[in-house]
C-alpha positions in Angstrom: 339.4 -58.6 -27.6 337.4 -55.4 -27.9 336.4 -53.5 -25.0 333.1 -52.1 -25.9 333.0 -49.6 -22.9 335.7 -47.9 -24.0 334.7 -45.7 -26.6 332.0 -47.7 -28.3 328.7 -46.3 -27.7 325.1 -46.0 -29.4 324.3 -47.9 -32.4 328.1 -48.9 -32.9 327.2 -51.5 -30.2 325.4 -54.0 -33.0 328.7 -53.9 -34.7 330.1 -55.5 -32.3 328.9 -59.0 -30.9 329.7 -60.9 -27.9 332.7 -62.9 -29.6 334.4 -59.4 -30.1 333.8 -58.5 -25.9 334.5 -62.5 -23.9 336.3 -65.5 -24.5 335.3 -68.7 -23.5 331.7 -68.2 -24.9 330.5 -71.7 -24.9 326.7 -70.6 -26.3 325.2 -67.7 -28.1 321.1 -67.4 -29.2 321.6 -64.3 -30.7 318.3 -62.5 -30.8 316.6 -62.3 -34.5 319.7 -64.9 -35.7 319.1 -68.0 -37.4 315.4 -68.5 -35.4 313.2 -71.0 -36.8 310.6 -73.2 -35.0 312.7 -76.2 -35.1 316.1 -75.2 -34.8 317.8 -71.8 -33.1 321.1 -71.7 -34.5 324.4 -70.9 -32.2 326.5 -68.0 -33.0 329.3 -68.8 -30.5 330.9 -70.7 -33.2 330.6 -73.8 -31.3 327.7 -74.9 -33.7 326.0 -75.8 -30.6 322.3 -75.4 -32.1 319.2 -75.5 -29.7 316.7 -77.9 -32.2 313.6 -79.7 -31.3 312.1 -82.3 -33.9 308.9 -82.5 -32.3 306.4 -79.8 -33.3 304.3 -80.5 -30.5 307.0 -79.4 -28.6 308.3 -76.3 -30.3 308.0 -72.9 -29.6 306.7 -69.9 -31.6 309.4 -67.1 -33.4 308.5 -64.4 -31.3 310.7 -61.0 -30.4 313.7 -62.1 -32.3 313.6 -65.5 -29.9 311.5 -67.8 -29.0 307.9 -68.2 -27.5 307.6 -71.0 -24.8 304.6 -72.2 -24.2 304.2 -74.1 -20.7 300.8 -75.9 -21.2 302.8 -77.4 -24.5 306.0 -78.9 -23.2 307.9 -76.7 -25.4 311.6 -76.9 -25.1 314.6 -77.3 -27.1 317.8 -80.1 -26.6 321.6 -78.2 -27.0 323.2 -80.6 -30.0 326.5 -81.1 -27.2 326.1 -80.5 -23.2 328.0 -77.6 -21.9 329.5 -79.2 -18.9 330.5 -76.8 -16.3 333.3 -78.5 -13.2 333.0 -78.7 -9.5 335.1 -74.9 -8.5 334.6 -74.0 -12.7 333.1 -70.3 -13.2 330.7 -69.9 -15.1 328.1 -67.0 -16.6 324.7 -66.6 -18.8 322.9 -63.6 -19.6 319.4 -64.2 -20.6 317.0 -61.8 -21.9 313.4 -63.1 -21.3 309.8 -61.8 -21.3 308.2 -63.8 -18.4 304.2 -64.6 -19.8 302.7 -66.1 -16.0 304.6 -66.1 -12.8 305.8 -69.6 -12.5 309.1 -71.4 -11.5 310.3 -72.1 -15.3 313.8 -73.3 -16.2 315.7 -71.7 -18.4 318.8 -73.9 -18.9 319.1 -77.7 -17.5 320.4 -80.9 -17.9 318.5 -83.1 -15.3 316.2 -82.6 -11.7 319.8 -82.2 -9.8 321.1 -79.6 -12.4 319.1 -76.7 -13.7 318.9 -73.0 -13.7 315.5 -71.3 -13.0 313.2 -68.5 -12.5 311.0 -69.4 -9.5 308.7 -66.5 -8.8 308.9 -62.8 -9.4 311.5 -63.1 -6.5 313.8 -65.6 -6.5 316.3 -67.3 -8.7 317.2 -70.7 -8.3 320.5 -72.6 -9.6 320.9 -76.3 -8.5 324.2 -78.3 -9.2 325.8 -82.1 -8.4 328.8 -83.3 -6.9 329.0 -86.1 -8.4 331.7 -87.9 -6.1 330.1 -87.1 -3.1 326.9 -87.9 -4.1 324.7 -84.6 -3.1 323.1 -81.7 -5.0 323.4 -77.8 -4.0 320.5 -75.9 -4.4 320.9 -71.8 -4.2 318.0 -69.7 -4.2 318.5 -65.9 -4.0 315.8 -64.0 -3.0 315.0 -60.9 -4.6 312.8 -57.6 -3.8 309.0 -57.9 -4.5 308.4 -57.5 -8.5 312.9 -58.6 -9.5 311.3 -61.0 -12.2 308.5 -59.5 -13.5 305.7 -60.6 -15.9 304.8 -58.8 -19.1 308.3 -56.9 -18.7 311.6 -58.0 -20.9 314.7 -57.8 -18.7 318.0 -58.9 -19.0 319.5 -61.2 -16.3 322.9 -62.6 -16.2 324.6 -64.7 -13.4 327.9 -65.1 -12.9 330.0 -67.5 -10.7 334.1 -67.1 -9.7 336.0 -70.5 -10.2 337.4 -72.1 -7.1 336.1 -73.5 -4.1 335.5 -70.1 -2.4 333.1 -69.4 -5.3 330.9 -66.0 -5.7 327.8 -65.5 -7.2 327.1 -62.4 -9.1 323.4 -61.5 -9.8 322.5 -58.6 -12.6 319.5 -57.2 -13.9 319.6 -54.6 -16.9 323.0 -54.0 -15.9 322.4 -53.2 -12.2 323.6 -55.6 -9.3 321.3 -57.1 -7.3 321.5 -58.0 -3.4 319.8 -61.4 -2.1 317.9 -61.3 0.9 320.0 -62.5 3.0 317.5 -63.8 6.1 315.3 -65.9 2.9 318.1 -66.6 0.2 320.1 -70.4 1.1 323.6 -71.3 -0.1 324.0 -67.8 -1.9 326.9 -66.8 -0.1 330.8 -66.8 -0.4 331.9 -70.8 -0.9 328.2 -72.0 -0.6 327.8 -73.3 -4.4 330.8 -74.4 -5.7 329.6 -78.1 -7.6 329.2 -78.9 -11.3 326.5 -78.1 -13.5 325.7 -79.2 -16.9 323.0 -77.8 -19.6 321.6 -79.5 -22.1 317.6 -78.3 -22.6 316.8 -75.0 -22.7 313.0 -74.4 -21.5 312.4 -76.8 -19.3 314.0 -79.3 -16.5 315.1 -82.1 -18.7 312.2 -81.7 -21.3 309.7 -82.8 -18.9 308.3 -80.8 -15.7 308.8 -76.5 -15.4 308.6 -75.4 -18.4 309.4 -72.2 -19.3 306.4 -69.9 -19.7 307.3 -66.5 -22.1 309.7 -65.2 -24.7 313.4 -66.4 -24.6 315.0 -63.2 -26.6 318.4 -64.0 -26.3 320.7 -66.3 -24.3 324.6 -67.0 -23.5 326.7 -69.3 -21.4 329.9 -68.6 -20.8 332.3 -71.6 -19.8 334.6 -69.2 -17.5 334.1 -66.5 -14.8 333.9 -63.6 -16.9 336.0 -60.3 -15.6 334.2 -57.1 -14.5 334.9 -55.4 -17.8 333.4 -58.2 -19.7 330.3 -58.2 -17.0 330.0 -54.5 -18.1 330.7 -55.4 -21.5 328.2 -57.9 -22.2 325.4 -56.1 -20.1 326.0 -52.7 -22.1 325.7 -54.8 -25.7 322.4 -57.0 -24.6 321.0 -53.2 -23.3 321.7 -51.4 -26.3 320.6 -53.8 -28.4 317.3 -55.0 -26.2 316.6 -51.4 -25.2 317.0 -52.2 -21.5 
């Protein structure tokens, strides 16, 4: 495993691709890699490709990614689901345009599991115990103007494994603080149930859509480590611009 913060800097960093910094990368949309309107190929190696065989329902190449379209449905199904336990860590890093400011999912599997921008304030993950029967819905809420419109960012969420769980919230490589007083089950050991993703741009390919430009996206099936946090934002910067 390389460690891109030490001593890899400037353009050396798209020499070097997430494979090189992580393990356990379960999904990679690599920005201006194998894009087409029907199919965005993985480069995790997992040959995990994000297709869609409906052109009513595809997005536009757009910024090395892909341009979602809300008032068209479009989203894209994962060829296998990325299933994520109860007490499992787990991180993405997206890099997105937002086009209008409303609640879009980015990754999902069904209404119980998702993983969404709301509003240019808060984030929302929601996940199922399965055995007992009940979903978990965390919303951390941001400072006025987090998720902006018209502005690519990079965000990237991470989660420790076990049952005293800890979510981690980035954006272009800077931690950010919920509101405590407005955010729900964002806490220490508040969110520690399953998850599963399937479709990206949408909740289960049929209500909130995503609205704007998907540049590039990654789920990793573990935790990832502070140096690999630091890792992974300083590639997606350099090679984003962030």
């Amino acid at each position: 495993m390389l460690g891109l913060t030490s001593g890899v800097s400037g353009s050396n960093y798209a020499e070097i691709d997430l494979k090189d910094a992580t393990t356990d990368l379960s999904l990679w949309l690599k920005n201006g890699v194998g894009v087409a309107t029907d199919q965005w190929d993985d480069s995790s190696g997992n040959d995990n490709h994000a297709t869609q065989s409906s052109e009513g329902a595809r997005a536009a190449v757009s910024g090395g990614g892909l341009d979602f379209e809300r008032d068209n449905s479009d989203h894209y199904d994962l060829t296998t689901k990325i299933d994520i336990a109860e007490d499992q860590g787990f991180c993405i890093a997206i890099v997105v345009t937002r086009e209008s400011d409303t609640s879009g999912c980015l990754f999902s599997d069904d209404a119980s599991e998702l993983f969404q921008i709301n509003n240019t304030t808060t984030f929302r993950v929601k996940t199922r115990n399965n055995t007992a029967g009940e979903d978990t819905v965390t919303d951390a809420v941001f400072s006025a103007g987090t998720f902006p419109t018209s502005t690519k960012f990079l965000f990237l969420v991470n989660r420790s494994a076990g049952a005293q769980n800890q979510f981690t919230f980035m954006k272009n490589g800077v931690a950010l603080t919920p509101d405590t007083d407005n955010s729900t089950n964002e806490a220490k050991g508040e969110n520690s149930s399953g998850i599963e993703f399937d479709v990206l741009g949408s909740k289960a390919g049929s209500a909130n859509f995503f609205d704007g430009i998907v540049h590039e996206a990654a789920i990793w099936s573990k935790e990832l480590s502070t140096t690999e946090i630091a890792d992974v934002n300083s590639y997606l910067q350099e090679i984003h611009g962030l």
